[in-house]
C-alpha positions as CSV (number, residue, x, y, z in Angstrom):
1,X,16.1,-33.0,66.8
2,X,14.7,-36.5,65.7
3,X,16.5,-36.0,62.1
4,X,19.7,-34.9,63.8
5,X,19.7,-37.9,66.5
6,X,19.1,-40.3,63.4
7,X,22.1,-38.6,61.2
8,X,24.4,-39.0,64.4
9,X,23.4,-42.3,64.9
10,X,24.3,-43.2,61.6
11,X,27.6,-40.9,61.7
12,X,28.8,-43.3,64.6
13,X,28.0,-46.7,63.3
14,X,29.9,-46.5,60.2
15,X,32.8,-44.9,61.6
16,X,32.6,-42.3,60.2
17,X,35.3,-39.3,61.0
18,X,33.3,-36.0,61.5
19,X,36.1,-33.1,61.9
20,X,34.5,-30.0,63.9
21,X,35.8,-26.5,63.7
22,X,37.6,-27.1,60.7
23,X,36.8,-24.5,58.2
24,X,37.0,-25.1,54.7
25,X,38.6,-23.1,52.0
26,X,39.4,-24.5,48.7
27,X,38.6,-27.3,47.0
28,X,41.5,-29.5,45.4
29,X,41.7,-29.9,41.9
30,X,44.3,-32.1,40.2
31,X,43.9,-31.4,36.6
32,X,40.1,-31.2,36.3
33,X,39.3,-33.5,39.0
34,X,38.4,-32.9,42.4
35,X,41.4,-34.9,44.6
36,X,39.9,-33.4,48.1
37,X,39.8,-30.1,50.3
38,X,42.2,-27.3,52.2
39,X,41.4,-26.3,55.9
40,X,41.4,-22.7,56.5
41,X,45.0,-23.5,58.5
42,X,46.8,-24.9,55.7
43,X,46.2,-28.4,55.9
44,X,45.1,-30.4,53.3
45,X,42.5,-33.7,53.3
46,X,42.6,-35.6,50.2
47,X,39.5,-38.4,48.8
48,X,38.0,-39.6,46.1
49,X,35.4,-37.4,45.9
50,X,34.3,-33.9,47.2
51,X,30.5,-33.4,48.3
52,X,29.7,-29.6,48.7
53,X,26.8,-29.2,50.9
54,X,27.9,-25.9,52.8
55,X,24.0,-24.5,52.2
56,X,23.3,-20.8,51.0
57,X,23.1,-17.6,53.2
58,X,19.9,-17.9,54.9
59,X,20.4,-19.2,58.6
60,X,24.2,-17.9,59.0
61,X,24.3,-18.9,62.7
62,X,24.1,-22.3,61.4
63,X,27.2,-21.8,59.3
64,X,26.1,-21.3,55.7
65,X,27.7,-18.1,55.3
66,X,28.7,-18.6,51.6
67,X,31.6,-20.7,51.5
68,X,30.6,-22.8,49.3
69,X,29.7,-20.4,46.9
70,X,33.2,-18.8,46.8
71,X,34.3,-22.5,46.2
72,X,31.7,-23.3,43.3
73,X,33.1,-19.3,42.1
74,X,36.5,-20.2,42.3
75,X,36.4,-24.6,40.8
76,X,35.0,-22.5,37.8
77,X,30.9,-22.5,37.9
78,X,28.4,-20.6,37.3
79,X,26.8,-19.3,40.4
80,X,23.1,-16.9,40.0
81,X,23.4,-14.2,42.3
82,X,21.8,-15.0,45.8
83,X,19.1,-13.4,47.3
84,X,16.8,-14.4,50.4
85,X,13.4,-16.4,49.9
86,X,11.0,-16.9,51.7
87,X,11.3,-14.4,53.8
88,X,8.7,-11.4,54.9
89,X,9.1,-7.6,53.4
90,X,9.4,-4.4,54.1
91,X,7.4,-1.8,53.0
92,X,7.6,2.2,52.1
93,X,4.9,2.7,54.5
94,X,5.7,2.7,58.0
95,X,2.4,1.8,59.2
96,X,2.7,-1.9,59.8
97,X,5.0,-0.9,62.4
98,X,1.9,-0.1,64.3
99,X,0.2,-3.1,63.3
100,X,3.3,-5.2,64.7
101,X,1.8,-8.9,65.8
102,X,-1.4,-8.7,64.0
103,X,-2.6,-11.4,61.9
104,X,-5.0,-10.7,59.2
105,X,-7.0,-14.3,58.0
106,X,-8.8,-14.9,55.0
107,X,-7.3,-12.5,52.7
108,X,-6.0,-12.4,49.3
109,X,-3.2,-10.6,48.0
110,X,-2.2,-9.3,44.6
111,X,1.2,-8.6,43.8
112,X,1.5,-6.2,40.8
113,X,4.8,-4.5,39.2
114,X,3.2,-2.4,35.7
115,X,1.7,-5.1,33.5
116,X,3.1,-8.6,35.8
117,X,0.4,-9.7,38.0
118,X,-0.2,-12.7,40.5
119,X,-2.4,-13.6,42.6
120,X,-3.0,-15.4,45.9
121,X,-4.8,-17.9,47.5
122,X,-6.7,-17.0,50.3
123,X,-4.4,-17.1,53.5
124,X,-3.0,-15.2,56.3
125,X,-0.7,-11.9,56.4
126,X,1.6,-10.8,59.5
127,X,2.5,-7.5,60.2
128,X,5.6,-6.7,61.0
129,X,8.0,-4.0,62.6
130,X,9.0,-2.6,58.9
131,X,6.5,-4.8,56.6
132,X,4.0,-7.7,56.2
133,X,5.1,-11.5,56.5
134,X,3.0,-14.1,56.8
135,X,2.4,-17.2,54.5
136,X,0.9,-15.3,51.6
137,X,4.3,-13.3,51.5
138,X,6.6,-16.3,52.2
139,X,5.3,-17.8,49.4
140,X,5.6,-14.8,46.9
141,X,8.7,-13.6,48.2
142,X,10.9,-14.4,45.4
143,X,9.2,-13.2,42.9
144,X,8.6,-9.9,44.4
145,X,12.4,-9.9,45.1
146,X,13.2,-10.3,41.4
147,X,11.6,-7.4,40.7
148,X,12.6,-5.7,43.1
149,X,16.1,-6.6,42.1
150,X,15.1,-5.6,38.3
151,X,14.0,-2.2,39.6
152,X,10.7,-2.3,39.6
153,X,8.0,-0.8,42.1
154,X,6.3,-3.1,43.5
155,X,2.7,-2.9,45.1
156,X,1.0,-5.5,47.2
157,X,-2.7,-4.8,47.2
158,X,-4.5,-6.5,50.2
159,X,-8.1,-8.4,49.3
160,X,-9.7,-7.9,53.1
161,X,-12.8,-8.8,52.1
162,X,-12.0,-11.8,49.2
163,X,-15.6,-13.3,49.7
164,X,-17.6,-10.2,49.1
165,X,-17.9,-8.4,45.9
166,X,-18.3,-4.3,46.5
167,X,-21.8,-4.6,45.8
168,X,-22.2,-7.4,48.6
169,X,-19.9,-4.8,50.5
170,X,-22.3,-1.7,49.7
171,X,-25.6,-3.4,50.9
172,X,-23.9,-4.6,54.2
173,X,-22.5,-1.2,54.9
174,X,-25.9,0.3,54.1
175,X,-27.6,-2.3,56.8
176,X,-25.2,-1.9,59.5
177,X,-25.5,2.3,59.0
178,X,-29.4,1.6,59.1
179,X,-29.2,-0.5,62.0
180,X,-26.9,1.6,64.2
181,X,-27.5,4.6,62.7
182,X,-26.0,7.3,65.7
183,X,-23.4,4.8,66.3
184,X,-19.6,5.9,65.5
185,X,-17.9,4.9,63.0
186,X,-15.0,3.1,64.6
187,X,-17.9,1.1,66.8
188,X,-19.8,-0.3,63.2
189,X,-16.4,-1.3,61.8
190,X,-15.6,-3.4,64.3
191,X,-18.1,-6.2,62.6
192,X,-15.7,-5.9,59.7
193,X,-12.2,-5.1,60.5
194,X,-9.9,-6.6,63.4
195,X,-10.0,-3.5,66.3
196,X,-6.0,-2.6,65.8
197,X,-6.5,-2.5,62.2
198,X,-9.2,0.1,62.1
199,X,-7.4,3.4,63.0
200,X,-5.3,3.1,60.6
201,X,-8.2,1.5,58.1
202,X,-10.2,5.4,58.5
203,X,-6.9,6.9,58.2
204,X,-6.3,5.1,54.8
205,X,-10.1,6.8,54.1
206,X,-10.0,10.1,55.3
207,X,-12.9,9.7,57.2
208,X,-13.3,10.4,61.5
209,X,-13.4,7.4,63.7
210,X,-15.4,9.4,65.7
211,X,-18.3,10.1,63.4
212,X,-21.7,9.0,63.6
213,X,-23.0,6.1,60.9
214,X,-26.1,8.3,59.2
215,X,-23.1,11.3,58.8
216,X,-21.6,9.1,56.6
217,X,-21.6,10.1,52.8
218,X,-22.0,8.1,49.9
219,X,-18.9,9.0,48.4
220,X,-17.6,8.1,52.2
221,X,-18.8,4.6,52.2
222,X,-17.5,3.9,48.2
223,X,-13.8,4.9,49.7
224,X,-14.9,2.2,52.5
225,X,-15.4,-0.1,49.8
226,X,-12.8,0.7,48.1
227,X,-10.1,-0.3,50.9
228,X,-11.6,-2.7,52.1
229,X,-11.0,-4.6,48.5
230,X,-7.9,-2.9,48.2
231,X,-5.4,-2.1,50.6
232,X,-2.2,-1.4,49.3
233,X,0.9,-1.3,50.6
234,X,4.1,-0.8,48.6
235,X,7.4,-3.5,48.8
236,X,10.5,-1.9,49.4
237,X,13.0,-4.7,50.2
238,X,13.0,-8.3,51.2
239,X,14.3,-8.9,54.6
240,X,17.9,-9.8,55.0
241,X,18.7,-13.5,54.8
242,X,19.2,-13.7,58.7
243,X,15.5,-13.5,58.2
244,X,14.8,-15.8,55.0
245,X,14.0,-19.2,55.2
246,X,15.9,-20.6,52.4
247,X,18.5,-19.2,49.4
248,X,17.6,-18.5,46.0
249,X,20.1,-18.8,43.6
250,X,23.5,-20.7,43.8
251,X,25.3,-23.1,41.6
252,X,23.6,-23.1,38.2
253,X,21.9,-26.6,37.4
254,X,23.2,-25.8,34.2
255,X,26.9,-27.0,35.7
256,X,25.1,-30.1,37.5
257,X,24.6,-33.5,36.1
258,X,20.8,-33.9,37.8
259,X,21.4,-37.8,37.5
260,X,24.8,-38.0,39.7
261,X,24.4,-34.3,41.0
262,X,28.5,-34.4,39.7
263,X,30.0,-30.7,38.3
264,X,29.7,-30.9,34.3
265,X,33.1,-29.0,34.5
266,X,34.7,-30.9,37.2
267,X,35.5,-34.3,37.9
268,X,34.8,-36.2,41.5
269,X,32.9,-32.9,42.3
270,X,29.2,-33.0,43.7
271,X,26.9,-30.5,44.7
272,X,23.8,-30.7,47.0
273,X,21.4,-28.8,49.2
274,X,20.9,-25.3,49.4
275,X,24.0,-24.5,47.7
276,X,22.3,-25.6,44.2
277,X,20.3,-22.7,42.4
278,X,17.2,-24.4,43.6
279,X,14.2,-23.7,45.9
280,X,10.4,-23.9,46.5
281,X,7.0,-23.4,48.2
282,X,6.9,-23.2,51.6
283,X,5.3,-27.2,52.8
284,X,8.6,-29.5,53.0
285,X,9.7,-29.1,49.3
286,X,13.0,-27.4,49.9
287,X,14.1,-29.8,52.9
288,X,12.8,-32.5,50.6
289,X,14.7,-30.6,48.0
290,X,17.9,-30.9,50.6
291,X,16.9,-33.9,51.6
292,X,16.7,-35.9,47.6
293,X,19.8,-34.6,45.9
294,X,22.3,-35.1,49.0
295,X,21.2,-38.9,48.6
296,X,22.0,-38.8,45.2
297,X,25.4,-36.7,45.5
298,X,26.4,-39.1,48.1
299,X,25.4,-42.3,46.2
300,X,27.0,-41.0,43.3
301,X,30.1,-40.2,45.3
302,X,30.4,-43.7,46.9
303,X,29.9,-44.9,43.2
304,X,32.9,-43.1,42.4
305,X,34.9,-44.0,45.0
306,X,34.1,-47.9,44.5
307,X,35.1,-47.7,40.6
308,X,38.6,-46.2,41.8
């Protein structure tokens, strides 16, 4: 509210006209310059310069609903297929539905599609209705959505234990059995595992919630181990961009003049924002992203205006 308050603020003291449900169509080109803009009724507003800044897909209610892409499309530019970042997934699985709300802290989590690996830091996950979100995912999201966009399976193997190698794992579980030795099952992981998570933990196991601690197997404490380090879950789709927090893709930066933020293929024309084929980490980067190249387009566009 305190950015928009400042924008406004600045809107009204220089004058500035600021034209409200006027949708935008075209951009007007005279030769290969930009000469100004149509209205989606026909009427025409012509300038010195034209500053696209229409955003990418994500937030639709906001109004970035792709216009500005069709425009980019249509002046002539290059634009890389859009998909939603930064967003949460969903998975094959429908277990998370049951997990809904739950927040899983200090985990890692390994994103894998055949060979291509990466890693996390240790964060937090989020289940979700249909998936996992969470920072961890937010972060990872693209990525995952290339590949997904390639093709590829992709499988998201949960670290729940990052701290604790299986050995370290093996001689706790062989302490806590010892200590509470008639006690069930469910009861001893509770010293391990958040309460709603351990149902379907045991069900990931094949093991009984119900049975007692010294009825416990070794070959049923190594598949213990074995989830605890590794529970997978497999991606099947990002969430829809009414869900994502920024765009990738957009207008090539091969078309873009990074110093001016002017088209390479046409004249007068500047691009900023979300609309660019450019985005980030989660932390501030894309709004600083936003918030650094519609300086410079608008610099660059006054520049133009004052050698005309």
């Amino acid at each position: 509210q305190s950015i928009l308050h400042a924008l406004e603020k600045t809107l009204a003291e220089l004058k500035v006209e600021v034209r409200l449900r006027t949708p935008v169509d075209a951009v007007l080109l005279a030769g290969e310059a930009a000469g100004g803009v149509r209205t989606r009724d026909g009427q025409k507003i012509h300038g010195d310069a034209v500053v696209l800044a229409t955003g990418g897909l994500s937030y639709p209610r906001t109004g970035s609903t792709g216009d500005g892409l069709k425009m980019a499309r249509s002046s002539g530019h290059q634009v890389v297929e859009p998909r939603p970042a930064l967003v949460g997934l969903k998975t094959v699985e429908s277990f998370p539905g049951r997990l809904e709300g739950l927040t899983l802290k200090n985990i890692v989590l390994t994103f894998s599609e055949g060979r291509k690996k990466v890693r996390s830091e240790v964060g937090e996950l989020l289940f979700t209705g249909k998936g996992i979100s969470g920072p961890l995912v937010l972060s990872w999201s693209g990525t995952v959505g290339d590949w997904l966009a390639d093709g590829k399976k992709v499988a998201v193997d949960i670290d729940l234990k990052p701290g604790l190698s299986e050995q370290d794992l093996d001689q706790r579980l062989l302490r806590e059995f010892k200590a509470g030795a008639r006690s069930l099952l469910k009861n001893i992981l509770k010293n391990l595992l958040p309460m709603r998570l351990i149902e379907v933990f045991l069900e990931g196991c094949g093991l009984d919630p119900n049975q007692k601690a010294n009825q416990i197997s070794q070959e049923g404490r190594r598949r213990i181990i074995r989830l605890l380090k590794h529970f997978s879950v497999e991606a099947a789709a990002c969430e829809p961009f009414d869900q994502a927090m920024v765009t990738r893709g957009g207008v090539s930066v091969k078309d873009i003049n990074p110093k001016t933020m002017e088209s390479r293929l046409v004249r007068n024309l500047f691009f900023a924002g979300e609309l660019v084929d450019v985005d980030a980490d989660t932390g501030g980067f894309n709004l600083q992203a936003a918030f650094s190249t519609g300086y410079l387009a608008g610099e660059s566009a006054a520049a133009q205006e004052t050698a005309m």
